[in-house]
C-alpha positions in Angstrom: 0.0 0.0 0.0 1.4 3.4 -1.2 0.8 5.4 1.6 2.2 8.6 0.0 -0.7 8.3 -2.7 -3.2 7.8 0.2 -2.1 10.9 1.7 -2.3 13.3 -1.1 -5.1 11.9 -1.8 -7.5 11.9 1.5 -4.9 15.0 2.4 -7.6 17.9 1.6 -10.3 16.0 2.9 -8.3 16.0 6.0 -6.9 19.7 5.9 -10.5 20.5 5.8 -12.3 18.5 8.2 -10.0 20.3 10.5 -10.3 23.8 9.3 -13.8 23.0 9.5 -14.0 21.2 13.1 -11.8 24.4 14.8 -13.7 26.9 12.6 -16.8 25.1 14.0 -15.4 25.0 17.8 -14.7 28.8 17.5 -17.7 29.9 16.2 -19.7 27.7 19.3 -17.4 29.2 21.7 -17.6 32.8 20.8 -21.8 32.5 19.9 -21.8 31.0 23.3 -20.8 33.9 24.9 -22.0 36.5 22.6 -25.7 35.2 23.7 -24.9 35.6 27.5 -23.6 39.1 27.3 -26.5 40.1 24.6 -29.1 38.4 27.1 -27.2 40.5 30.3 -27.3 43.4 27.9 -30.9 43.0 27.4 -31.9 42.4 30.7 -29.8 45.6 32.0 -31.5 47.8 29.5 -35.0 45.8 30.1 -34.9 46.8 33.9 -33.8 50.5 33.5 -36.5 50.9 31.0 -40.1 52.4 31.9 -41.6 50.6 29.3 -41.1 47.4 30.1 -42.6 45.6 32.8 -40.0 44.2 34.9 -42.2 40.6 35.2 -41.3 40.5 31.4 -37.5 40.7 31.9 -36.6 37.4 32.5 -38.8 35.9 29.5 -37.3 38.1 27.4 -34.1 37.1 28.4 -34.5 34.0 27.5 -35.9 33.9 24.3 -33.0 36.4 23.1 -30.3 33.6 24.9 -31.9 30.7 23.2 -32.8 32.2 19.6 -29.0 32.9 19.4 -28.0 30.2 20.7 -30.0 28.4 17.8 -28.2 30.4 15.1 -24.9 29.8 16.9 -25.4 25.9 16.3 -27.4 26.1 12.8 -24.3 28.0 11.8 -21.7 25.1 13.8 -23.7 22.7 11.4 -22.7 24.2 8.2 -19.6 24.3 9.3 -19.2 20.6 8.7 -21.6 20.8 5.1 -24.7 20.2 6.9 -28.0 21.2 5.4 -29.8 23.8 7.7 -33.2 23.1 5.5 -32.8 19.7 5.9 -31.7 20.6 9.7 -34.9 22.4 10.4 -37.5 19.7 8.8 -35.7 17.0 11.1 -35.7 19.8 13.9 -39.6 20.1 13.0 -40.6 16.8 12.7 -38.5 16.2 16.8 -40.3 19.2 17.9 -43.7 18.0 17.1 -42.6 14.4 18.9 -41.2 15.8 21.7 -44.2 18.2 22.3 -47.0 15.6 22.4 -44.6 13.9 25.2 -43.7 17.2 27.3 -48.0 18.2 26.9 -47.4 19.7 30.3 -44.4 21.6 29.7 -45.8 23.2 26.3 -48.8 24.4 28.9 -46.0 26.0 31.4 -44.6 27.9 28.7 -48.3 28.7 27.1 -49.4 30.2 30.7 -45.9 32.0 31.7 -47.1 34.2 28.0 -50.2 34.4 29.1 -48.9 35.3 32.5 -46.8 38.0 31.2 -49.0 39.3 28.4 -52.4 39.9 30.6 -50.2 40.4 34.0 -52.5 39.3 36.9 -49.1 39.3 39.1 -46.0 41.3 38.6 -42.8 41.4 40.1 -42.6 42.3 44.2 -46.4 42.0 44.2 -48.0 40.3 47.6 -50.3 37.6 46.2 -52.7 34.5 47.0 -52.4 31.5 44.9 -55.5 29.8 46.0 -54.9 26.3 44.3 -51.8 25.3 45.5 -52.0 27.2 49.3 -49.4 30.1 48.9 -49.0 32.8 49.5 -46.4 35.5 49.2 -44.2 37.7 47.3 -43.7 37.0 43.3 -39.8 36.6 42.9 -39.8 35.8 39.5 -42.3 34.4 36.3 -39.9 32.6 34.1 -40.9 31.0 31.1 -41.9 27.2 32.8 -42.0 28.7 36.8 -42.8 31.0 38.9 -41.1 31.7 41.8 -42.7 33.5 45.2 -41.2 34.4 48.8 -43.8 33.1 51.2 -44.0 35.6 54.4 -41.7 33.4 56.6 -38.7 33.7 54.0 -38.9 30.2 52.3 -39.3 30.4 48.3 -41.5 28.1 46.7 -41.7 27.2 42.9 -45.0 27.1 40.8 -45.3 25.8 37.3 -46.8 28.5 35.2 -50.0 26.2 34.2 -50.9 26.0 37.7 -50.9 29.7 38.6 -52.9 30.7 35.4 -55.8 27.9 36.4 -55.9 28.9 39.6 -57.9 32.0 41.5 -55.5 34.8 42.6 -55.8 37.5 45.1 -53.4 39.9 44.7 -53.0 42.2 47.7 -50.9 44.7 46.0 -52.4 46.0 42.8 -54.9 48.4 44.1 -53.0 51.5 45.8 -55.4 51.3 48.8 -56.9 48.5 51.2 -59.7 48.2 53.6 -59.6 47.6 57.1 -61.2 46.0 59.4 -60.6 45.4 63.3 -62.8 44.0 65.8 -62.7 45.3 70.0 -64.3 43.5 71.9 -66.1 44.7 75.2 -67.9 43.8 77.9 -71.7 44.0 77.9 -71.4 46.2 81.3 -69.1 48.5 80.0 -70.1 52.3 78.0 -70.4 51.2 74.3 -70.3 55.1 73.8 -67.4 55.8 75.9 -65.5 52.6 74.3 -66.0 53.7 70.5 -64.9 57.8 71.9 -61.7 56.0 73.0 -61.8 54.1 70.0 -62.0 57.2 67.8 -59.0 59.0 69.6 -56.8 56.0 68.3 -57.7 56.2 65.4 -57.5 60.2 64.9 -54.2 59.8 66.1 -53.3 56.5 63.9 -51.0 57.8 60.7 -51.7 56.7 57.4 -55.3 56.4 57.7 -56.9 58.0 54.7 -59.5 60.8 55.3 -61.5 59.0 52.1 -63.2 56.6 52.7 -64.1 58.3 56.3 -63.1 56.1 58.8 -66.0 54.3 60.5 -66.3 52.7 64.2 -69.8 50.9 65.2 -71.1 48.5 66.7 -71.3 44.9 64.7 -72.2 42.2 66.5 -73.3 40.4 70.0 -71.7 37.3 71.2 -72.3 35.3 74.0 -70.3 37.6 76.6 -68.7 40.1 74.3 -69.9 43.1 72.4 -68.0 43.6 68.8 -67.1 47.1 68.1 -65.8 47.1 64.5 -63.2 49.8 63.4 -63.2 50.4 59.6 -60.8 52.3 57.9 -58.9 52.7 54.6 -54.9 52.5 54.3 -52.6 52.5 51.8 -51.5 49.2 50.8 -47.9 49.3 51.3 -48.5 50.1 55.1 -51.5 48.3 55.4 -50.0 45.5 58.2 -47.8 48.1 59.9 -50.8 50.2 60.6 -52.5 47.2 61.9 -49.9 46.1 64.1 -49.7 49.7 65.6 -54.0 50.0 65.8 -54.1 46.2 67.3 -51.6 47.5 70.4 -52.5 51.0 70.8 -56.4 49.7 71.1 -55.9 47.7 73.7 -53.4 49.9 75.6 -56.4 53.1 75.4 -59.2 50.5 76.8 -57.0 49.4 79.6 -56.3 52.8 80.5 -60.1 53.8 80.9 -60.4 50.9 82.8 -62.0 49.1 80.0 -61.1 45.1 81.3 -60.5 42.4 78.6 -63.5 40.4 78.3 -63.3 36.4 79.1 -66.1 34.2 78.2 -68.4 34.2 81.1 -70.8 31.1 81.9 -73.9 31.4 84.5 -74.9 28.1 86.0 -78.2 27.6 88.1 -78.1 24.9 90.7 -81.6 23.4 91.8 -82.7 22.2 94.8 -84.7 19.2 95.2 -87.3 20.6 98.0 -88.3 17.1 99.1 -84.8 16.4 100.2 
């Protein structure tokens, strides 16, 4: 066997499965890259921008990594003399396979665009996901998850499909929020007296809107208690620390007039047999 003949001939097939294979390495590598710091790029300009909702940002994000990262390997594929035509047909024909067996991961993505697009919940907003029992702060809404901070720090993870199906009450969107507390009192005690103290609380109470005008009456009778309810408006993003302050301060002003703390009270009647 002449190998010399061998060589020049398989040679340039040789010299340019190399060129090709580096050529094809380098353009990965740098594509690679490029579609990070485009995607960082995008998401730095996304979150200065007033525009754009910042729930959007890390979608966007990803579909800008992902389409280039697409191009990067349709373009490594040529490289080696690769059809991308034929490429995309077999690409099509895998898709269409692989979505009816990931059903439930097509619906993630169909409800994080849904999510985005119609925005029931955004970003930072305090929120009720009544099917799956949480409730928190949204972190994030990424294209399959979304992410929220439940009130005792621990993050939990949603799929998309299950937050659009469910009922959400979202605590945040409206700029103000209702309040409600209920005193309770003593039946022997001054009702009139009691919601006077009541309304020096709450005249002294900060954040408490002058519109709706703040309402104190008297809502209900129980067994040993009378419920005095205090209804006032707040803005949203003080609503529990006005609370907090209202639910000591009340309690502190009714102690001081002498006003005691009721405790469930039960009369029993003993009867005498007279025969005895």
């Amino acid at each position: 066997m002449d190998w010399v003949k061998m060589w020049e001939r398989y040679s340039p097939l040789v010299e340019d499965f190399v060129l090709n294979f580096f050529s094809a390495i380098i353009i990965f590598i740098i594509g690679w890259f490029i579609s990070k710091w485009v995607a960082r790029g995008i998401r730095r300009m996304a979150m200065k921008s007033s525009v754009i909702d910042n729930t959007a940002v890390p979608m966007i994000q990803a579909i800008v990594l992902w389409t280039i990262r697409i191009i990067v390997v349709m373009g490594v594929l040529t490289q080696f003399g690769i059809k991308t035509t034929s490429f995309i047909a077999a690409l099509g024909a895998a898709g269409l396979a692989i979505g009816l067996a990931l059903q439930g991961t097509l619906q993630n993505i169909a409800a994080g665009i849904m999510l985005i697009m119609l925005r029931p919940i955004r970003t930072g907003e305090s929120v009720d996901i009544i099917s799956a029992n949480v409730s928190g702060v949204v972190s994030e809404i990424s294209l399959f998850l979304t992410r929220i901070i439940k009130y005792d720090g621990i993050q939990v993870t949603i799929p998309n499909s299950v937050v659009w199906g469910s009922t959400i009450t979202n605590y945040s969107r409206n700029k103000n929020r209702r309040m409600d507390i209920l005193v309770t009192v003593s039946y022997g005690d001054d009702l009139n007296k009691a919601i006077q103290v009541l309304q020096e609380v709450v005249d002294k109470q900060d954040f408490i809107l002058d519109e709706p005008i703040p309402d104190i009456y008297v809502s209900e009778y129980r067994e040993s208690v009378v419920v005095i309810t205090i209804r006032l408006w707040t803005p949203a993003n003080v609503y529990w620390t006005v609370n907090a302050a209202l639910m000591k301060k009340v309690r502190i002003a009714l102690e001081e007039q002498h006003f005691q703390l009721p405790v469930p009270a039960r009369i029993s009647k003993n009867t005498v047999d007279a025969t005895v």
